[in-house]
VMD Tcl script that draws the C-alpha trace (Angstrom):
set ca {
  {40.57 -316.44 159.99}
  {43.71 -315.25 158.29}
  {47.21 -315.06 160.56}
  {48.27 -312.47 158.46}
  {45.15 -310.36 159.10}
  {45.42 -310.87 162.66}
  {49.18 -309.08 162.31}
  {48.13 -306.50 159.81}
  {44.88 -305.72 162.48}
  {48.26 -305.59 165.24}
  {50.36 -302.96 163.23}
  {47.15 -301.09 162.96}
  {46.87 -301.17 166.73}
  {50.48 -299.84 166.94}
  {50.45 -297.36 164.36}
  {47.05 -295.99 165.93}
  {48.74 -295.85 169.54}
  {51.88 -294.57 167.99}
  {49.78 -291.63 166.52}
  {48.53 -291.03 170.05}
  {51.67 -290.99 171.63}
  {52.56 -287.74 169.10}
  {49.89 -285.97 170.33}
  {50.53 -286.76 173.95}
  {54.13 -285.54 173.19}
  {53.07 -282.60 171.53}
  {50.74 -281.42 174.08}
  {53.32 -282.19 176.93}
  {56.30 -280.08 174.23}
  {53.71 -277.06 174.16}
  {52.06 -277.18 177.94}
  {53.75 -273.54 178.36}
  {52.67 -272.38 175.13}
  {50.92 -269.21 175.21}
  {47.18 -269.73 173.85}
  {48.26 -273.03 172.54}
  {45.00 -275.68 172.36}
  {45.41 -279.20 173.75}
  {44.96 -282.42 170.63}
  {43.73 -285.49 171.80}
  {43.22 -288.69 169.39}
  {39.71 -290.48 168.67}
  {39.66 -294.25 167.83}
  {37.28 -295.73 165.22}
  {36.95 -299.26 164.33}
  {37.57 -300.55 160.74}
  {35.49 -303.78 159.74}
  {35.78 -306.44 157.35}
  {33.14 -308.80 155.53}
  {32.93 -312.14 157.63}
  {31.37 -315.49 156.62}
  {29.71 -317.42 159.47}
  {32.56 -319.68 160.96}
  {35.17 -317.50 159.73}
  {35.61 -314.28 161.15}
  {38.13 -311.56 159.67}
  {39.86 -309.20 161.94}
  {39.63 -305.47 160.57}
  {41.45 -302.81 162.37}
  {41.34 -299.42 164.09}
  {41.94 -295.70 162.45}
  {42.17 -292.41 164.30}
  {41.65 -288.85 164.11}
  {43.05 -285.84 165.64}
  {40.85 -283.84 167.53}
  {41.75 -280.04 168.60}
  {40.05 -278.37 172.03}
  {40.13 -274.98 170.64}
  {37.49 -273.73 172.43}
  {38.41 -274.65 175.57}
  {39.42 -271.88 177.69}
  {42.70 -271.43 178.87}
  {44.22 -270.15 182.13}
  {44.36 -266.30 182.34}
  {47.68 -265.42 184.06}
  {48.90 -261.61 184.76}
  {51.92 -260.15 183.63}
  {53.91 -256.97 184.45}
  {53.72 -256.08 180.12}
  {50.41 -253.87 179.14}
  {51.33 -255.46 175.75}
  {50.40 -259.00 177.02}
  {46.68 -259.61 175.76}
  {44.10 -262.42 176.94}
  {40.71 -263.04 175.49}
  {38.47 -264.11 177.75}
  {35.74 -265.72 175.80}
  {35.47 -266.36 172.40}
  {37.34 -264.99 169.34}
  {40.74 -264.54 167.98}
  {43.51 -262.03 167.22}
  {43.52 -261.36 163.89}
  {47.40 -260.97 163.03}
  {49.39 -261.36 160.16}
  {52.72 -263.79 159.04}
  {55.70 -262.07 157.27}
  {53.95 -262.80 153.65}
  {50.79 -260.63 154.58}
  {48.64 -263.62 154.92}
  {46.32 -263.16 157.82}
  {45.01 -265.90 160.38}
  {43.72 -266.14 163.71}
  {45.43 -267.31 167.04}
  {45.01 -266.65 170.70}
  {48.28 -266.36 171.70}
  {48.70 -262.78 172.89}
  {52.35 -262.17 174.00}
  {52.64 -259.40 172.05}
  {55.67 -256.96 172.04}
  {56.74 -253.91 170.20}
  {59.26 -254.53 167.15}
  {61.80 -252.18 165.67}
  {59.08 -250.30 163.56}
  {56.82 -249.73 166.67}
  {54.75 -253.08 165.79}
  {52.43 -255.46 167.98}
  {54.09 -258.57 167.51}
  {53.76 -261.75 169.13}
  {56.61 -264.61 170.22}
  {56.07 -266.60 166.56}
  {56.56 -263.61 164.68}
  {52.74 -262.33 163.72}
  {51.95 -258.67 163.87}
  {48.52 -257.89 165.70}
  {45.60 -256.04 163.10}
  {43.37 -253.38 163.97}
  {41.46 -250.40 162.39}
  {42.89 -247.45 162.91}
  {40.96 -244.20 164.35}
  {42.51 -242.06 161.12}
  {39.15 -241.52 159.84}
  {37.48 -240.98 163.16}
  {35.85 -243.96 164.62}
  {36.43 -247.08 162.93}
  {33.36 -249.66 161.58}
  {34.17 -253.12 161.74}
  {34.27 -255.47 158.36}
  {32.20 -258.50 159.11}
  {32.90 -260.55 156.18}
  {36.51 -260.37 155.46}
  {40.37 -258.36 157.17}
  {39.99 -255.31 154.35}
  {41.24 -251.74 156.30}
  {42.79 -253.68 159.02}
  {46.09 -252.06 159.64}
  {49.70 -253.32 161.64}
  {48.60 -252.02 165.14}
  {51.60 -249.13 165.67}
  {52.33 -248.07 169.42}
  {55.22 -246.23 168.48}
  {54.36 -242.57 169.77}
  {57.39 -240.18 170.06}
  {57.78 -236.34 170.47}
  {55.46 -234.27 170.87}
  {51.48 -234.28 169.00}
  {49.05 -231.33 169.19}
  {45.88 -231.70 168.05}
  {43.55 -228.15 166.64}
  {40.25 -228.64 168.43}
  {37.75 -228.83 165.95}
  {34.68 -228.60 167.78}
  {33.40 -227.58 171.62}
  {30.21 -227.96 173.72}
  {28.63 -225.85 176.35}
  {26.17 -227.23 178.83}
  {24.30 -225.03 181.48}
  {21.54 -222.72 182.59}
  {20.19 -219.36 181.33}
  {18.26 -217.30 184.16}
  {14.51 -216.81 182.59}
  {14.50 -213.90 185.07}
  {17.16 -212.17 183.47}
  {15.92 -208.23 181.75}
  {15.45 -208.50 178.16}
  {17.86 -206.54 175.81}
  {16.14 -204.62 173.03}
  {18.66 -202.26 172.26}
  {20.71 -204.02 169.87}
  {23.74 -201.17 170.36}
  {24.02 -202.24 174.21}
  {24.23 -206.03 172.94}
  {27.64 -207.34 173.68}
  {28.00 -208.14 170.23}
  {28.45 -203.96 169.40}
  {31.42 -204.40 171.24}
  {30.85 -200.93 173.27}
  {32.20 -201.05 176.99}
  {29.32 -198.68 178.14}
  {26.47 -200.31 177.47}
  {26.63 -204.40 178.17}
  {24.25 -204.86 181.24}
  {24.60 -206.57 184.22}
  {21.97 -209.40 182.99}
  {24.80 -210.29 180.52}
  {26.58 -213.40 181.84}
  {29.93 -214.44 180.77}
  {32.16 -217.40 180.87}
  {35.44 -218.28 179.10}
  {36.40 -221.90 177.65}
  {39.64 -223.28 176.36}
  {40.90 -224.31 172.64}
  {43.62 -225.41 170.86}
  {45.62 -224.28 167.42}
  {47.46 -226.38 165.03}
  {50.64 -225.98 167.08}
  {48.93 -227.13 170.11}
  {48.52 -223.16 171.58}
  {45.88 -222.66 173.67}
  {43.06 -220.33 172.58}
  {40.58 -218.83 175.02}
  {37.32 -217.70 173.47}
  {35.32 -215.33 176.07}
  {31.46 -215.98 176.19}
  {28.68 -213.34 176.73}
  {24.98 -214.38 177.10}
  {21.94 -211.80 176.99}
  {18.46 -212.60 176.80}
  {17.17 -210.69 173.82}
  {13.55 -211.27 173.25}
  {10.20 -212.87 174.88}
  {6.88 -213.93 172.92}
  {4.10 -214.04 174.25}
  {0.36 -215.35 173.13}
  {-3.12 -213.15 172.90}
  {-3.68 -213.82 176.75}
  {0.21 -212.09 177.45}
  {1.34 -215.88 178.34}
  {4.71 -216.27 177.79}
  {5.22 -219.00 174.72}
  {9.28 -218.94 174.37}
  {12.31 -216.33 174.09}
  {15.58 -215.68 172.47}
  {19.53 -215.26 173.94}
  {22.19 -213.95 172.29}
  {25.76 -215.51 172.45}
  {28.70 -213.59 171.46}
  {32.38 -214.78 171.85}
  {35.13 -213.08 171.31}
  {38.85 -213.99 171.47}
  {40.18 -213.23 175.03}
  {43.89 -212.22 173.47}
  {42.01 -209.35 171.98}
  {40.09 -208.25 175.01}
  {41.13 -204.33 176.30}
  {43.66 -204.17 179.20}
  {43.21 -201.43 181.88}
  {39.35 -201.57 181.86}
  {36.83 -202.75 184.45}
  {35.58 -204.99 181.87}
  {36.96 -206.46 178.42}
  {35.63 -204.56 176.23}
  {35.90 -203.06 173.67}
  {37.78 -206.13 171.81}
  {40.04 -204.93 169.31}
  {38.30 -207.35 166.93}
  {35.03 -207.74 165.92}
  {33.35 -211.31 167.47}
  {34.45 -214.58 166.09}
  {30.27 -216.28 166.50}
  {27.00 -214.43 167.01}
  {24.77 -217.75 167.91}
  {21.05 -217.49 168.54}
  {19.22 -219.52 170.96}
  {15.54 -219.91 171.00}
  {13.50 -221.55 174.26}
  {10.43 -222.19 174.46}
  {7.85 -221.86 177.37}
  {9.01 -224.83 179.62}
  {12.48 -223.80 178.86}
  {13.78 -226.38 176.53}
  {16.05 -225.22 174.01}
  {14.40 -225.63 170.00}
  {16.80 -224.20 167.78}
  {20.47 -222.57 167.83}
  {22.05 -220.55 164.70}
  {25.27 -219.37 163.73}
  {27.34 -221.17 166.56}
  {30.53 -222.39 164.50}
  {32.98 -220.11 165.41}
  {35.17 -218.80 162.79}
  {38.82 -217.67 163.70}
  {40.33 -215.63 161.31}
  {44.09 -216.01 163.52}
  {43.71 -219.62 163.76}
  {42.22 -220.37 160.34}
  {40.10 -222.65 162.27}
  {36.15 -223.54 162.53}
  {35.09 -224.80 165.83}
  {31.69 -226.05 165.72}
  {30.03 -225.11 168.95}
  {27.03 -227.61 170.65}
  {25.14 -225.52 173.11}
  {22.11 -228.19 173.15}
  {22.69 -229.11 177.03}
  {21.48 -225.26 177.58}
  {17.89 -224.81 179.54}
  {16.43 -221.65 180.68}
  {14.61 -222.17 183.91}
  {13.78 -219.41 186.73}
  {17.39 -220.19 188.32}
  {20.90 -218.76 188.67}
  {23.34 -218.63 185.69}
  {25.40 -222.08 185.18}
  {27.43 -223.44 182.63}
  {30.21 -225.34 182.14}
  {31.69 -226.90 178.86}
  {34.67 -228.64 176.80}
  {36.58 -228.68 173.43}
  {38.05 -230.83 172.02}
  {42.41 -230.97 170.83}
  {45.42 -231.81 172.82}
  {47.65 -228.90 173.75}
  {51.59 -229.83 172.88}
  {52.58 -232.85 175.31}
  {54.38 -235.96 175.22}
  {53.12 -239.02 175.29}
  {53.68 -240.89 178.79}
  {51.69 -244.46 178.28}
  {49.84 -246.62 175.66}
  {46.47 -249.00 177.04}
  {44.46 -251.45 175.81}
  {40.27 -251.67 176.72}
  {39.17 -254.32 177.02}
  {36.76 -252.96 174.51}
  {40.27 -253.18 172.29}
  {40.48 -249.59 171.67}
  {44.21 -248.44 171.73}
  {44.75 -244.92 173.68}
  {47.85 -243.23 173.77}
  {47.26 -240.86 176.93}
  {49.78 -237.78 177.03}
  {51.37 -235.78 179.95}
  {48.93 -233.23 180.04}
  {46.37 -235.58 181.55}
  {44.70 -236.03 177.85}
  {43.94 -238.90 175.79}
  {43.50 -240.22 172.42}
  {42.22 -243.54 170.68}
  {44.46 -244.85 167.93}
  {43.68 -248.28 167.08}
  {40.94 -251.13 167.82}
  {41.74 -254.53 167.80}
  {38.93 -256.83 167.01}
  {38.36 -260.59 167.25}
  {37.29 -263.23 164.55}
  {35.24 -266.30 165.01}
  {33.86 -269.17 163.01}
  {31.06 -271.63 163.83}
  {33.16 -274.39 164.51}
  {36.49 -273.27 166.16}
  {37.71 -277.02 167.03}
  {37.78 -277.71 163.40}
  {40.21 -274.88 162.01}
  {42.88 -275.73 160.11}
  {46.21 -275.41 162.66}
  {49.15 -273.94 161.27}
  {53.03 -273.15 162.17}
  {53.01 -270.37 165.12}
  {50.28 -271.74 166.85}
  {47.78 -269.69 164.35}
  {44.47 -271.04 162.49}
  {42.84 -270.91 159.32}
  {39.66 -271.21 158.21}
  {37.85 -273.83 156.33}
  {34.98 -275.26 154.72}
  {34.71 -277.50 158.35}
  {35.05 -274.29 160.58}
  {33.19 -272.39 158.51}
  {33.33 -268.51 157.35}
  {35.05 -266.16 159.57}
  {33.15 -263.12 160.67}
  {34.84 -260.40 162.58}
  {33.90 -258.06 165.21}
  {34.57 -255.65 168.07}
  {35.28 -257.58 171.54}
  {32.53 -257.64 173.98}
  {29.42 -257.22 170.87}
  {28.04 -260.59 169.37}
  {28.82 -262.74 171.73}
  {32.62 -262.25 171.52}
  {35.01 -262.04 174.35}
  {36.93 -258.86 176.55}
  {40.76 -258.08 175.63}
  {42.64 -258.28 179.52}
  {45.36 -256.07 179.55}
  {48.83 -257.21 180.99}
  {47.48 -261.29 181.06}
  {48.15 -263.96 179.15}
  {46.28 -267.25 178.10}
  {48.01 -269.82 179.36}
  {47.86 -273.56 177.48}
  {44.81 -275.69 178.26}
  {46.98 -278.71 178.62}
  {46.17 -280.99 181.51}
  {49.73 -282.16 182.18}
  {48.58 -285.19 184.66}
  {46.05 -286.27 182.09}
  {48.20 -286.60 179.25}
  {51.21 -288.56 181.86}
  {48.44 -291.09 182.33}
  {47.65 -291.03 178.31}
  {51.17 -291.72 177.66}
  {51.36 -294.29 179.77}
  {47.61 -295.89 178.04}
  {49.21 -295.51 175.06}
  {52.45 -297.62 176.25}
  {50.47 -300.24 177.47}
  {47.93 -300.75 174.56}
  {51.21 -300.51 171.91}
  {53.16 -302.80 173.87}
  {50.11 -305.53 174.04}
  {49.34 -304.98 170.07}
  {53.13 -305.90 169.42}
  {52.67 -308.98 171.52}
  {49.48 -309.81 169.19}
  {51.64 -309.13 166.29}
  {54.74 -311.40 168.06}
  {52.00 -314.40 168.49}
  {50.91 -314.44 164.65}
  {54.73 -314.42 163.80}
  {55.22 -317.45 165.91}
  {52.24 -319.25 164.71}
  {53.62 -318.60 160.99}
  {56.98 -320.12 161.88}
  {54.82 -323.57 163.16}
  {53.39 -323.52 160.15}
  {56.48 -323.24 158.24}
  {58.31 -325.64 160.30}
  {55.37 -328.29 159.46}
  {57.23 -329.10 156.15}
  {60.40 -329.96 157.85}
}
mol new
graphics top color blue
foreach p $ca { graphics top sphere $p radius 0.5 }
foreach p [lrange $ca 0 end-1] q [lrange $ca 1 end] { graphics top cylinder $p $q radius 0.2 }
display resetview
């Protein structure tokens, strides 16, 4: 047995509770560190050859182990900026260089340029509902954009298209006259089986539009027995800003209709086919493609009711995150609209990313690839609102860690003050 092995096998013992101790401290430093994930250290033992009455001491190493997918604490907050995961996944955000990693610490806050960013600096990522509803990149952060909450003046929005859901009465007279359809536009001659109904639009400059509505049934076919197999309705619609003023009704229009559509039943009343239902403004410049698929004819009163969609001229009065991460910007006039979603990233192996500066990750060839999607699909986590993730730091289990640690580097030392002793007997043999 070597003396001097027995003290080098000591300072290992020191050095290895030494590197404990750092973790200890900096889990106790970050124990109020939004999202931050508790590192504890693993000992391994390091052996040496040894010959049969003479045994040679080896050593100990360690290695740092990270609890990243531990859970942490969710907290509330009085900020809707604040974001928790709960489950797996991680922001996506970006450092000042454009380089983009992952971290769970959502403190977010808005920055002079109407920004997400978070306490350490990183702007949060999403895809933005420009281009109408955003698809999610699996394999990689292309077309994520700095998620922008900055929303001021006013926003109107031309609808571009409408829908129309109801009943047509199957009792109602058929129409065969085409010059008493409401689509000639003569007061005289619409019927009473004409039904009409008015819905709401919006211009570029966020001015409402109301189109005027005028169903008539038009046609019945029948088989060789006189069974009835299906039948026809006309809709007209006509702008209500050019509807006559001091009649009983509003016609005549002093413009001709903006949409003739056709609708086609068949015997059990199911709609099969609609024609001609965009309507074309000529004052607006605008096409609004109509859906009237929700229509049935059945042997019952006249119903409908119906949307568009647009935002009239309004301010906005509040941002919100889903927890399906899609950012809404809702407006004063009770409307809404989706801006951004956020989406999380994950890799096989989250306790063996590469931690960086910021409390953010990496990935790497331990963690594996990262794959992205939107929260609450493929096993990934909700976005909560106003919360935060608090640290996953037991504080009383790391107290009685340092105090381990103390213990086990104060005895190594005392194997390490024993060898030196022994060497000085040996030296002082000579004397």
């Amino acid at each position: 047995m070597s003396i001097f092995g027995s003290m080098k096998t000591a300072v290992s013992g020191m050095n290895a509770q030494a590197n404990r101790l750092s973790t200890v401290a900096d889990n106790i430093a970050n124990s109020n560190t939004t999202g931050y994930k508790s590192v504890s250290t693993s000992f391994s033992s390091l052996v040496l050859p040894s010959s049969s009455g003479n045994y040679n001491s080896g050593g100990v190493q360690t290695s740092v182990r990270q609890s990243v997918s531990q859970q942490g604490d969710i907290s509330y907050t009085t900020s809707d900026y604040d974001l928790a995961i709960s489950g797996d996944g991680f922001f996506i955000v970006e450092s000042a260089d454009g380089t983009p990693v992952l971290t769970r610490a959502g403190d977010f806050s808005v920055d002079d340029s109407g920004n997400l960013v978070n306490s350490a600096g990183f702007t949060l990522m999403g895809y933005s509902y420009d281009s109408g509803a955003p698809a999610v990149v699996v394999n990689g952060f292309d077309s994520l954009v700095p998620v922008n909450v900055s929303q001021s003046g006013l926003s109107a929005i031309a609808s571009s298209s409408a829908y129309l859901t109801g009943n047509l009465d199957s009792d109602a007279e058929v129409v065969t006259d085409s010059t008493t359809l409401p689509s000639a536009n003569d007061a005289a001659t619409v019927t009473d089986d004409t039904k009409k109904m008015s819905l709401v639009a919006y211009d570029s400059l966020g001015a409402t539009v109301q189109y005027d509505y005028y169903f008539t049934k038009t046609g019945v076919t029948t088989d060789a027995s006189g069974a009835v197999t299906g039948s026809t309705w006309e809709v007209a619609v006509y702008r209500n800003a050019d509807a006559a003023t001091g009649s009983a009704t509003s016609f005549p229009y002093s413009s001709d209709p903006v949409s003739v559509a056709t609708l086609s039943f068949d015997a059990d009343g199911e709609l099969t086919s609609s024609t001609d239902t965009d309507i074309v403004d000529p004052v607006t410049a605008k096409t609004v493609a109509m859906d009237y698929s929700g229509f049935s004819q059945l042997s019952a009163d006249f119903s409908a009711t119906g949307s568009a969609d647009g935002q009239a001229a309004s301010t906005v009065s509040s941002v919100s995150v889903g927890t399906d991460g899609v950012v809404s910007v809702s407006y004063s006039n009770g409307t809404s609209k989706a801006l951004y979603q956020i989406p999380l990233a994950t890799v096989a192996s989250p306790d063996n990313l590469t931690l960086l500066s910021g409390n953010v990750y990496s990935a790497n060839g331990a963690s594996g690839v990262t794959v992205t999607g939107f929260p609450q699909t493929n096993g990934l986590g909700s976005i909560q609102s106003g919360a935060l993730e608090s640290s996953n730091v037991d504080l009383a289990g790391e107290l009685t860690e340092m105090i381990e640690a103390q213990r086990s580097y104060t005895a190594n030392s005392k194997v390490f003050q024993t060898g030196s002793d022994i060497m000085d007997v040996l030296v002082n043999l000579k004397r």
